[in-house]
Backbone bond lengths (Angstrom), bond angles and torsions (degrees), N, CA, C in turn:
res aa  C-N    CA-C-N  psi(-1)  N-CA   C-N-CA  omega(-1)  CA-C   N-CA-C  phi
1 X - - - 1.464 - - 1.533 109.20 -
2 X 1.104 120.99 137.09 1.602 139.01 169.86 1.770 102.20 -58.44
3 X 1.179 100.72 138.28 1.906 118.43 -161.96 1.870 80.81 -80.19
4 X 1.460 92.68 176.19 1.959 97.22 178.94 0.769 94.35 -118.15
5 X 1.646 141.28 -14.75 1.201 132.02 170.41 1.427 129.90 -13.43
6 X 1.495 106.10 -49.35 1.650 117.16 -171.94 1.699 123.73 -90.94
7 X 1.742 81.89 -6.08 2.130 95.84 -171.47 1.385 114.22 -40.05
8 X 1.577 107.13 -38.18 1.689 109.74 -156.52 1.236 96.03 -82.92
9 X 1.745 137.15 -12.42 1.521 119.53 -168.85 1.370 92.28 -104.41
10 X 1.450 140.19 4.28 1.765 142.10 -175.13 1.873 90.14 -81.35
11 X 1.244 108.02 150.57 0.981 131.58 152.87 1.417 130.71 -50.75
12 X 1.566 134.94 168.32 1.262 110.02 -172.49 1.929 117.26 -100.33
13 X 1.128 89.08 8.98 1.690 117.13 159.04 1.394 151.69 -114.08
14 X 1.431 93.07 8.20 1.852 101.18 -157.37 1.437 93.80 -147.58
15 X 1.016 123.58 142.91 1.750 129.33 -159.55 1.446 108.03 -148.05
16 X 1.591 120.51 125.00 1.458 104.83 144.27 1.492 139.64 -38.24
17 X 1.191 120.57 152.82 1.339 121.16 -174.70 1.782 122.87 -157.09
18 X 0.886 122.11 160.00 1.632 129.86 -175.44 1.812 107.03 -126.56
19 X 1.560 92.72 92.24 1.543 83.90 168.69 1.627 113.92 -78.37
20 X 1.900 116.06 136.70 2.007 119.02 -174.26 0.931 120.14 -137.37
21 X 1.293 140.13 117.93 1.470 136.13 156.94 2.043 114.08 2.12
22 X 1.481 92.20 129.99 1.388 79.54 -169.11 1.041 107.29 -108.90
23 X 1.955 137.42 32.81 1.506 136.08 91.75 1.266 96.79 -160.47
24 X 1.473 99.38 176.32 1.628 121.07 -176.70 1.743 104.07 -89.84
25 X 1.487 124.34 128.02 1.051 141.56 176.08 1.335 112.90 -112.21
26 X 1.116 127.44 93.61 1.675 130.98 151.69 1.637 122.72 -87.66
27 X 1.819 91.88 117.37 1.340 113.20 -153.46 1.638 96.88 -90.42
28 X 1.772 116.72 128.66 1.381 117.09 -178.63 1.688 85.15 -132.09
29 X 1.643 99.43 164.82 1.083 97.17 -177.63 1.434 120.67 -124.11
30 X 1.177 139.49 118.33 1.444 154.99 -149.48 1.519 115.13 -65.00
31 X 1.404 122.39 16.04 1.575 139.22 179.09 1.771 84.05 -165.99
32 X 1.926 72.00 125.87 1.947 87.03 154.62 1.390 132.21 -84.09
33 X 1.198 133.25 148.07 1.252 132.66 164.18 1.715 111.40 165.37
34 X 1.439 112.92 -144.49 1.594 102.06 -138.83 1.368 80.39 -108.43
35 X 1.063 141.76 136.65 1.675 155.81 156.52 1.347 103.96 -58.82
36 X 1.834 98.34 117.60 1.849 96.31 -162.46 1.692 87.73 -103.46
37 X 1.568 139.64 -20.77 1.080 139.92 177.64 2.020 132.28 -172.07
38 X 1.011 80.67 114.20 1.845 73.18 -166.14 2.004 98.95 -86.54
39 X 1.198 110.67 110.11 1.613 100.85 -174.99 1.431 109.56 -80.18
40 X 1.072 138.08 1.20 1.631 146.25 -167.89 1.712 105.11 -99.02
41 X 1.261 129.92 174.25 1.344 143.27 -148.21 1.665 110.68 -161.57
42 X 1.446 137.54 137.37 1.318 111.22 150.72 1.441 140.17 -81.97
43 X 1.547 109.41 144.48 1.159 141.16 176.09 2.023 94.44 101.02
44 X 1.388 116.83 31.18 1.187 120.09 171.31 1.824 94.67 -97.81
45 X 1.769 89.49 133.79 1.709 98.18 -179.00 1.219 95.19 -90.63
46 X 1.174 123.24 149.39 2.022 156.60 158.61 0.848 138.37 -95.31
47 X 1.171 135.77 108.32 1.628 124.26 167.90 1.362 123.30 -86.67
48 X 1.218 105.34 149.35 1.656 114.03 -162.36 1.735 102.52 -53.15
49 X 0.935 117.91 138.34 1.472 124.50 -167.89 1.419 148.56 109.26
50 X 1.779 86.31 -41.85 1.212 115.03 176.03 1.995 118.49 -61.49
51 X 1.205 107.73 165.74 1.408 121.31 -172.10 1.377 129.37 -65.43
52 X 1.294 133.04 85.77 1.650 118.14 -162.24 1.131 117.33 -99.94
53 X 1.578 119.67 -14.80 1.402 115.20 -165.06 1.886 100.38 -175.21
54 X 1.338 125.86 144.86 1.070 150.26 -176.02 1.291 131.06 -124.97
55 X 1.504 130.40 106.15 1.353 119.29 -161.06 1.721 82.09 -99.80
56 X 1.441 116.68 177.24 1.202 133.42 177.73 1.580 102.86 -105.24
57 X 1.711 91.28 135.31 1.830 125.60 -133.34 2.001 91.38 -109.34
58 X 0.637 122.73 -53.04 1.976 155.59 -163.33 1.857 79.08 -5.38
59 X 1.046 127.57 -84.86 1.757 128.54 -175.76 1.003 106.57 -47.57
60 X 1.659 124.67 -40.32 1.750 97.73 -153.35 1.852 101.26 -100.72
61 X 1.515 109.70 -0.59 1.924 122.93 -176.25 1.997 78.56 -84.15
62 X 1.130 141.56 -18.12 1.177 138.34 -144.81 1.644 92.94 -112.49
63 X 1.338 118.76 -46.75 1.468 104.12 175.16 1.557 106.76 -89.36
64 X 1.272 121.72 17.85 1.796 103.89 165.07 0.759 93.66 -114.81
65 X 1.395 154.02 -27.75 1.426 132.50 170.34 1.572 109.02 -59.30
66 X 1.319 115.09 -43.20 1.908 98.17 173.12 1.259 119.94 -59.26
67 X 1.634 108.76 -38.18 1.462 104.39 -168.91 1.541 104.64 -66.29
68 X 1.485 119.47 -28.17 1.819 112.82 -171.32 1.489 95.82 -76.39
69 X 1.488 124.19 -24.28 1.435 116.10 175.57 1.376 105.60 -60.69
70 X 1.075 121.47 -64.47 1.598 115.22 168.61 1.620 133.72 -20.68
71 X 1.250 88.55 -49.26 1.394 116.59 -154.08 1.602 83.09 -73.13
72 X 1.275 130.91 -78.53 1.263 131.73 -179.22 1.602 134.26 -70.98
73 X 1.476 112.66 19.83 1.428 111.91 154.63 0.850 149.19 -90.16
74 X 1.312 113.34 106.70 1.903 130.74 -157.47 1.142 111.11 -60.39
75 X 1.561 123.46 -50.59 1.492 140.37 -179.35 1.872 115.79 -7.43
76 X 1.195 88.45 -65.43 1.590 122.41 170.70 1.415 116.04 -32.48
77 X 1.006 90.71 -90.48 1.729 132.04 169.03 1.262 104.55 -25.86
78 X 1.877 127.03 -69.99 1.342 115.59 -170.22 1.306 118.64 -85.32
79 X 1.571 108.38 -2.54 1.521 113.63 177.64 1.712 107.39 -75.94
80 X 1.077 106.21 -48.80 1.489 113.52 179.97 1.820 103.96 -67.46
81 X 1.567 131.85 -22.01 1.081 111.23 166.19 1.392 131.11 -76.06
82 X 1.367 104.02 -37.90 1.421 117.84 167.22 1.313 122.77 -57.30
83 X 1.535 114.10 -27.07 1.923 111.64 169.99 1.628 102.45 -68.24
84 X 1.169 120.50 -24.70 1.606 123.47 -157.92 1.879 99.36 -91.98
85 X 1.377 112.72 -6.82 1.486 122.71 164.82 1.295 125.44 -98.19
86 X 1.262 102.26 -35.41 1.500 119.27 -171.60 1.485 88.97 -76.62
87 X 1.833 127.28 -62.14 1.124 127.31 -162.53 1.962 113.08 -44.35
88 X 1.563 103.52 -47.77 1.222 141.40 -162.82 1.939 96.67 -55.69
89 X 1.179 109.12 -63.18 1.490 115.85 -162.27 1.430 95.19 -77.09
90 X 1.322 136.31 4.07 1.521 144.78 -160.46 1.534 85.52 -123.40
91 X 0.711 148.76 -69.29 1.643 153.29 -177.55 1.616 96.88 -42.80
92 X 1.581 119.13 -62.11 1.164 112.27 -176.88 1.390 115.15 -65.87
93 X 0.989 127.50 -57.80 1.834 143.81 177.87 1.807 94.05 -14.39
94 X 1.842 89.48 -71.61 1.443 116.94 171.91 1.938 112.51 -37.49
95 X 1.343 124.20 -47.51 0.988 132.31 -178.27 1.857 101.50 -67.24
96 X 0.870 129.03 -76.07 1.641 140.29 156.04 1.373 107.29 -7.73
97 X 1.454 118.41 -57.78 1.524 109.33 -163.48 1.497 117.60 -89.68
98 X 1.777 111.74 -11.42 1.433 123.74 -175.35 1.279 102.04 -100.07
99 X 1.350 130.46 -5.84 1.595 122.62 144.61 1.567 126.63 -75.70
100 X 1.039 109.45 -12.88 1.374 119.90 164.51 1.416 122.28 -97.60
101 X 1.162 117.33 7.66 1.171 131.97 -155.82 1.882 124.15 37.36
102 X 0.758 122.57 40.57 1.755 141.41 171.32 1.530 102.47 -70.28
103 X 1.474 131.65 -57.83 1.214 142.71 179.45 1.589 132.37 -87.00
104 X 0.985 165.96 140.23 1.368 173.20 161.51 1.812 95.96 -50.32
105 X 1.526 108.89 142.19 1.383 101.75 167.78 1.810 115.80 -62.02
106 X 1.119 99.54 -51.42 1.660 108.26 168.93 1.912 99.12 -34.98
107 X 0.860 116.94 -55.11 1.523 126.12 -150.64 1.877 96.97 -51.03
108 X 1.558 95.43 -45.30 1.694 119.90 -157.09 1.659 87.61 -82.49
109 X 1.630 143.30 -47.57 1.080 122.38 -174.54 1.123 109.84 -98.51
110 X 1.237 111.05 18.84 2.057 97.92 158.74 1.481 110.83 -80.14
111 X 1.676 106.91 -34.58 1.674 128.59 -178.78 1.194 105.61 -48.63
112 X 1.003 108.37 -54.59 1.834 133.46 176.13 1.501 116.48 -54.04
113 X 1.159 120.24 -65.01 1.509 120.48 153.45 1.256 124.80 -40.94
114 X 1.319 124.19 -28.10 1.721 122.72 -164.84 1.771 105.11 -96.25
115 X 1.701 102.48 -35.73 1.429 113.74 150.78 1.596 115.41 -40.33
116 X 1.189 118.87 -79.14 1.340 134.15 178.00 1.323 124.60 -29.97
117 X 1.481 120.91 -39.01 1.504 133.47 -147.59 2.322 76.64 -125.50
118 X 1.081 139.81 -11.69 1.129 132.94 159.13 1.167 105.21 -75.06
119 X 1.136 131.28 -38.01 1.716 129.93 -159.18 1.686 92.89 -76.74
120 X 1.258 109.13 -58.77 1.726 120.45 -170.66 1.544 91.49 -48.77
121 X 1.468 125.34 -77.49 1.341 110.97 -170.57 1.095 128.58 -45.58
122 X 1.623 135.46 -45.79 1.513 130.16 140.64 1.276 143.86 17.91
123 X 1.827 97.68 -69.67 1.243 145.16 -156.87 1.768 96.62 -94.36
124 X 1.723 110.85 -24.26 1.108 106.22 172.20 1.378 124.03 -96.34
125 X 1.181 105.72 -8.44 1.498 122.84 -166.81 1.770 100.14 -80.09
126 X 1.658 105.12 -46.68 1.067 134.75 -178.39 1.723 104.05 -37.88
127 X 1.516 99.55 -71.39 1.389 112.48 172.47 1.426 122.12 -61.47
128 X 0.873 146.47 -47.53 1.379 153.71 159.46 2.199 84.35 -28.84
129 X 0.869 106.20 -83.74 1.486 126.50 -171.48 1.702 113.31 -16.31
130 X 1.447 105.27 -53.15 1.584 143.51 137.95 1.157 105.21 -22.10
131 X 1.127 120.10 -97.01 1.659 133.50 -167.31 1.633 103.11 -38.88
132 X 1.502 99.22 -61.23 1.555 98.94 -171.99 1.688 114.67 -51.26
133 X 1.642 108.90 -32.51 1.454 87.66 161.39 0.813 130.41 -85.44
134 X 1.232 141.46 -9.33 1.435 156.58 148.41 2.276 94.57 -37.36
135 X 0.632 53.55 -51.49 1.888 54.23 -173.52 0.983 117.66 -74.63
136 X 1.688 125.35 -16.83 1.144 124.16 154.61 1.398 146.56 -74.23
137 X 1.482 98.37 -6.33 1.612 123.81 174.11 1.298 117.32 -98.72
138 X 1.310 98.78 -31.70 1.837 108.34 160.88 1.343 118.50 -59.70
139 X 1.182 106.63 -53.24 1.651 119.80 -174.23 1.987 101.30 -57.14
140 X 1.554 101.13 -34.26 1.495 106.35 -157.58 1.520 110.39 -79.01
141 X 1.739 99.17 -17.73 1.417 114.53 -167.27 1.744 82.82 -83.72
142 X 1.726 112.70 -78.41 1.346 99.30 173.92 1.694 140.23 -10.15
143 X 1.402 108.17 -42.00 1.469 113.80 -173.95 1.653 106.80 -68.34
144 X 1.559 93.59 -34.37 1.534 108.67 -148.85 1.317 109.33 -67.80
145 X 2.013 105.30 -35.68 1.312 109.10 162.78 1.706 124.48 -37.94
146 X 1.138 93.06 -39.32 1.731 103.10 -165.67 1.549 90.93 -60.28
147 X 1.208 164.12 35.38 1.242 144.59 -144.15 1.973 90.60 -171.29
148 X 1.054 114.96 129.96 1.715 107.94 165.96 1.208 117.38 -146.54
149 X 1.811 114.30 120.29 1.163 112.08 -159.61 1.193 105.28 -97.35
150 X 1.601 119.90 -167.71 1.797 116.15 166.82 1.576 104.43 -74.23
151 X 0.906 128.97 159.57 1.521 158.37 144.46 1.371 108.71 -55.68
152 X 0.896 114.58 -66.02 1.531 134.33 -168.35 1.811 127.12 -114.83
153 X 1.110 92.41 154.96 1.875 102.58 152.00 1.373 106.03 -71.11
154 X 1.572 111.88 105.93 1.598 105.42 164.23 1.128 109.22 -148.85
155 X 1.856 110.26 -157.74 1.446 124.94 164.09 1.384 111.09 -118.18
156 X 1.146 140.59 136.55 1.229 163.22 157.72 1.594 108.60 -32.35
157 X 1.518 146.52 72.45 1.123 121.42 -144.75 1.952 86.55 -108.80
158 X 1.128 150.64 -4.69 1.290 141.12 -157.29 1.411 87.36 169.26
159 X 1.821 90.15 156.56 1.730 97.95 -157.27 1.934 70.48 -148.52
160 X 1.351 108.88 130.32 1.425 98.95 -163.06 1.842 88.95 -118.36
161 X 1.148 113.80 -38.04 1.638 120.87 -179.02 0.929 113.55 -119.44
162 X 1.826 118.66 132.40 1.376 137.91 -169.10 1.730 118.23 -118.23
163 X 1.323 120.49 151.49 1.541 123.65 -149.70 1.207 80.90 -52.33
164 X 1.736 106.16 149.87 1.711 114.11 157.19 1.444 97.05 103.90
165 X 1.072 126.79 -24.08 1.670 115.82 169.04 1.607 120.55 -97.83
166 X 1.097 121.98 -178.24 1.143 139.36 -148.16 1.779 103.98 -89.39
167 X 1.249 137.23 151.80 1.648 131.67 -178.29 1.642 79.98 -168.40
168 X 1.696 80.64 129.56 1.786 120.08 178.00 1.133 87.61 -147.51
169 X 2.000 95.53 151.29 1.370 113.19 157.57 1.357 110.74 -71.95
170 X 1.273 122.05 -39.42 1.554 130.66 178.81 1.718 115.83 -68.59
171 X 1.398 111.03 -16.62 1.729 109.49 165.85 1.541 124.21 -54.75
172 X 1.271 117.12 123.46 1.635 115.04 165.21 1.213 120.72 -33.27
173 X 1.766 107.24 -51.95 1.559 99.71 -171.95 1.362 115.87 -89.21
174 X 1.321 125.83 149.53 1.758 118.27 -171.88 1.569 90.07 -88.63
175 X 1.136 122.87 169.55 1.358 122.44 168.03 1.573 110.22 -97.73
176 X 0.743 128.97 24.99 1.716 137.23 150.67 1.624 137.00 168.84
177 X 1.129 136.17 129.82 1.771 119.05 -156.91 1.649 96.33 -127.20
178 X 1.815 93.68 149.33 1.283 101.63 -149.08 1.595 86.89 -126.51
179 X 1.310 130.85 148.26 1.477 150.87 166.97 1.524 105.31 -92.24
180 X 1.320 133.65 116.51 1.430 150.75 176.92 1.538 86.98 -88.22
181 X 1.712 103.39 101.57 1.386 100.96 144.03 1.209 126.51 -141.54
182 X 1.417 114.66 54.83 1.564 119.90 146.30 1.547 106.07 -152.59
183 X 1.407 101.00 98.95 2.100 113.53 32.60 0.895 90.03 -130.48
184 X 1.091 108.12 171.26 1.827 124.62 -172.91 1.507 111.78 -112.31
185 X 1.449 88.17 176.55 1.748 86.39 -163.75 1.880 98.59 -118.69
186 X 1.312 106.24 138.19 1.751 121.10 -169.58 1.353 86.82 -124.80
187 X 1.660 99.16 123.59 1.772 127.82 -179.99 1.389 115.44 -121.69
188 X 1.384 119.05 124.99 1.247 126.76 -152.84 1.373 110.30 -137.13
189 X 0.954 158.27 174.66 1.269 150.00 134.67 1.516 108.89 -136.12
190 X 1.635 95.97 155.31 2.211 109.63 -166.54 1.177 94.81 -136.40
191 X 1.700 87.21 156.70 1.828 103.85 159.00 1.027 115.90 -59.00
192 X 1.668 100.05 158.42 1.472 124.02 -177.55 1.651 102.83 -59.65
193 X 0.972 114.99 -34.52 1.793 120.80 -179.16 1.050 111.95 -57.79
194 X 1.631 118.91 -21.98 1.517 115.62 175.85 1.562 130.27 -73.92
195 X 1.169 86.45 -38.84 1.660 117.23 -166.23 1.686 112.99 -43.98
196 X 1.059 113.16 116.26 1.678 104.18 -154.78 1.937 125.60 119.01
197 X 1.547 73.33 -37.84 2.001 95.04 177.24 1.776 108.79 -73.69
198 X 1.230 93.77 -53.66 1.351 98.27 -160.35 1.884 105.76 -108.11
199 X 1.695 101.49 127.75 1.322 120.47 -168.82 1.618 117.64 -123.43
200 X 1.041 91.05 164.98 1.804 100.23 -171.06 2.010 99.62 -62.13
201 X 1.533 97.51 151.21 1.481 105.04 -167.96 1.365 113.84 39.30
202 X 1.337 119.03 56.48 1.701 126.16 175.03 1.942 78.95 -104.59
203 X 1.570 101.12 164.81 1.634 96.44 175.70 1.741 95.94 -116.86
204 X 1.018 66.86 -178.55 1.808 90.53 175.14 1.190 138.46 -158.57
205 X 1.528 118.52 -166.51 1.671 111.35 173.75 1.411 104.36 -123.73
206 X 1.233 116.09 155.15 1.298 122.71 163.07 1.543 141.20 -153.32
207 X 1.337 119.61 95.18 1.244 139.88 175.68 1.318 148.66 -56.82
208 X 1.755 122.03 66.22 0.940 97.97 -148.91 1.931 110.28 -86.71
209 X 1.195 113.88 177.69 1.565 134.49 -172.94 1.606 99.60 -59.40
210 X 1.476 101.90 135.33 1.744 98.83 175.18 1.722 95.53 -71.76
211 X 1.422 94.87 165.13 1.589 133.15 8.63 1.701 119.79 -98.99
212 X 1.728 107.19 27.76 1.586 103.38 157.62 1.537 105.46 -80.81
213 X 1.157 124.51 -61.58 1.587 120.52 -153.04 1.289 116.07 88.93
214 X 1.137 93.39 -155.56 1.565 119.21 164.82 1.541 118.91 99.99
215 X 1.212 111.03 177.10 1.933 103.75 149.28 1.400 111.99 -159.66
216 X 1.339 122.95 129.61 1.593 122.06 -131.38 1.426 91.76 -140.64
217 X 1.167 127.34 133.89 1.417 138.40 161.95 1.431 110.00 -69.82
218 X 1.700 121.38 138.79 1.126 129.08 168.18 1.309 124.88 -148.58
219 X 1.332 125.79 -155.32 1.813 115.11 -177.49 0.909 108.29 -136.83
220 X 1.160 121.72 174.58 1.495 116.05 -175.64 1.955 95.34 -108.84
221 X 1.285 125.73 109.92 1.509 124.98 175.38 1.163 134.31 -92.77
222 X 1.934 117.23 -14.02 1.391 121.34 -175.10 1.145 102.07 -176.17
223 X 1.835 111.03 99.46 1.956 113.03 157.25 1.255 90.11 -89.07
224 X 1.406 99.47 149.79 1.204 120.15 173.00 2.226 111.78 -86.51
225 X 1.564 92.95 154.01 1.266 79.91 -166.94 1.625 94.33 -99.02
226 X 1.345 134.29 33.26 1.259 127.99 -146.64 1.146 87.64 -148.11
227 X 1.557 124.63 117.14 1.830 128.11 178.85 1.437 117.77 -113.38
228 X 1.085 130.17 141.32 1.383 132.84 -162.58 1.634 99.09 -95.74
229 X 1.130 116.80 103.95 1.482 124.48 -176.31 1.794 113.63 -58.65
230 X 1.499 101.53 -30.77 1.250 102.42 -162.44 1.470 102.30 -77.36
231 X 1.315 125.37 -42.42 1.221 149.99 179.95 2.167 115.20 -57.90
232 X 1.309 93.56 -47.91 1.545 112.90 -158.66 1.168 108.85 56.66
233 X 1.638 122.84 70.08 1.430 128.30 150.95 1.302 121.74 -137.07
234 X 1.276 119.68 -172.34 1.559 107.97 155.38 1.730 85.74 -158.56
235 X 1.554 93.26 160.24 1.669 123.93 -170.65 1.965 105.21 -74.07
236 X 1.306 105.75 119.26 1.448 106.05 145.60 1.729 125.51 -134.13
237 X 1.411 106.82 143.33 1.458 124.37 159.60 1.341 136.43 -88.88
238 X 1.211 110.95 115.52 1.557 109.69 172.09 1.499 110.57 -89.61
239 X 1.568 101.11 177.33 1.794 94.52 -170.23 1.644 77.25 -136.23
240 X 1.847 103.18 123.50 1.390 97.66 176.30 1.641 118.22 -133.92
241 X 1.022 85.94 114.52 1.873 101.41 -178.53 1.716 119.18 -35.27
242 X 1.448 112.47 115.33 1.740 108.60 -172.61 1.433 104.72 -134.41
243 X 1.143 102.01 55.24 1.859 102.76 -179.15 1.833 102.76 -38.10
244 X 0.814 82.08 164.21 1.950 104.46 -178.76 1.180 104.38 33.78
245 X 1.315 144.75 7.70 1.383 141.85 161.24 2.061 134.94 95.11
246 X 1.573 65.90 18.34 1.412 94.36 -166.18 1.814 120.71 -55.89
247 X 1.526 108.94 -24.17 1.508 105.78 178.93 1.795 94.13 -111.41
248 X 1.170 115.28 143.17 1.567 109.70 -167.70 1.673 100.81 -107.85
249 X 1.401 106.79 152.91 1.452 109.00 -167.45 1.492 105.57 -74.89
250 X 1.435 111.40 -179.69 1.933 104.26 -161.22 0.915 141.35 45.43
251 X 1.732 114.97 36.33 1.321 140.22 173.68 1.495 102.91 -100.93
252 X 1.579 117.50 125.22 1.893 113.18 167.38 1.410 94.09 -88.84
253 X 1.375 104.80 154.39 1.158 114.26 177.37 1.845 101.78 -165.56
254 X 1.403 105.52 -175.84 1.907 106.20 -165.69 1.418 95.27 -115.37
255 X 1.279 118.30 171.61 1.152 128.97 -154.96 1.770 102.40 -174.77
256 X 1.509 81.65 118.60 1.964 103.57 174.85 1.679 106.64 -127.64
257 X 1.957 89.77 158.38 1.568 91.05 -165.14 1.332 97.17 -127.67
């Protein structure tokens, strides 16, 4: 936060300010194992999504490829449909000839049974069929763990674990921590005379100190409802939009509303 020291020589529009990272992210990864490659660097910017780190995959790329083998073998499948046709027109045939008497009743409900006990196996094949994709989304979720993206829009500020070591969710060290700065957060503090003036999603300006420059639209995201008596101020945050990373955090800069 910006000291108040300087409030009384600011103008009655234009304010010191602290442009900051709008938080610290330390990235761990939610499956243990051996970090097969981190492709990122520090002070390399990220976009939320993107690729930060890679554990090594070799077992678990090994059970989704079986399970999609599973998942897609027909073999099975049309053998068990075709008994449930073959059985079917044999049951009837059977039905046909024991009204004419050609067949034994026994003869006609064995037909009938073999129908019956085709359909069930089918029906099991069916499910099995099921499961295996069921196991293939598991397996896919599994892999996926192996994979850790950004969280956020940030910067890469420290890279704490390197390929070949060890990554737990339960490890102290994260294997790399990331600064969210877009958008970033602009900290200000005002007179007591203000307090009342200035409201959530009010906009603003914001200027930061060369050699960034600029003059940047922002919002107003959080007065505080809590005033420092000793001081005569109270704290506000703006929330300010920095696509591609272009104004860097820990810049002072002024600020009009």
């Amino acid at each position: 936060m910006v000291s108040a020291a300087s409030i009384a020589a600011q103008t009655l529009s234009q304010y010191d300010c602290l442009i900051e990272a709008r938080q610290q992210v330390d990235v761990r990864s939610s499956a243990e194992g051996v970090i097969e490659a981190v492709p990122v660097r520090r002070g390399d910017v990220v976009r939320k999504g993107e690729l930060l780190a890679k554990l090594a995959s070799g077992p678990e790329l090994a059970v989704l490829n079986l399970a999609r083998s599973r998942a897609t073998m027909e073999g099975e499948l049309k053998a068990a449909e075709a008994r449930v046709e073959l059985t079917r027109k044999k049951w009837e045939r059977a039905e046909e000839l024991h009204k004419r008497n050609f067949v034994s009743a026994n003869a006609k409900d064995e037909a009938e049974a073999e129908y019956r006990l085709a359909r069930e196996q089918s029906r099991a094949v069916q499910e099995g069929r099921q499961l295996a994709e069921l196991e293939v989304k598991r397996a896919e979720e599994v892999l996926g763990q192996r994979s850790i993206y950004s969280p956020v829009n940030g910067v890469v500020v420290a890279l704490l674990l390197n390929p070949g070591e060890l990554a737990s969710s339960n490890q102290k060290d994260p294997i790399l921590r990331l600064m969210e700065i877009d958008p970033l957060n602009v900290e200000l503090v005002l007179p007591l005379t203000h307090f009342g003036k200035i409201r959530t999603g009010q906009r603003a300006r914001v200027m930061p100190e060369q050699p960034v420059g600029g003059n940047h639209g922002a919002v107003v995201e959080v007065v505080d409802s809590t005033l420092d008596a000793a001081s005569g101020t109270f704290g506000v945050r703006l929330r300010l939009p920095n696509p591609g990373g272009r104004i860097p955090a820990g810049v002072k800069c002024r600020v009009t509303f």
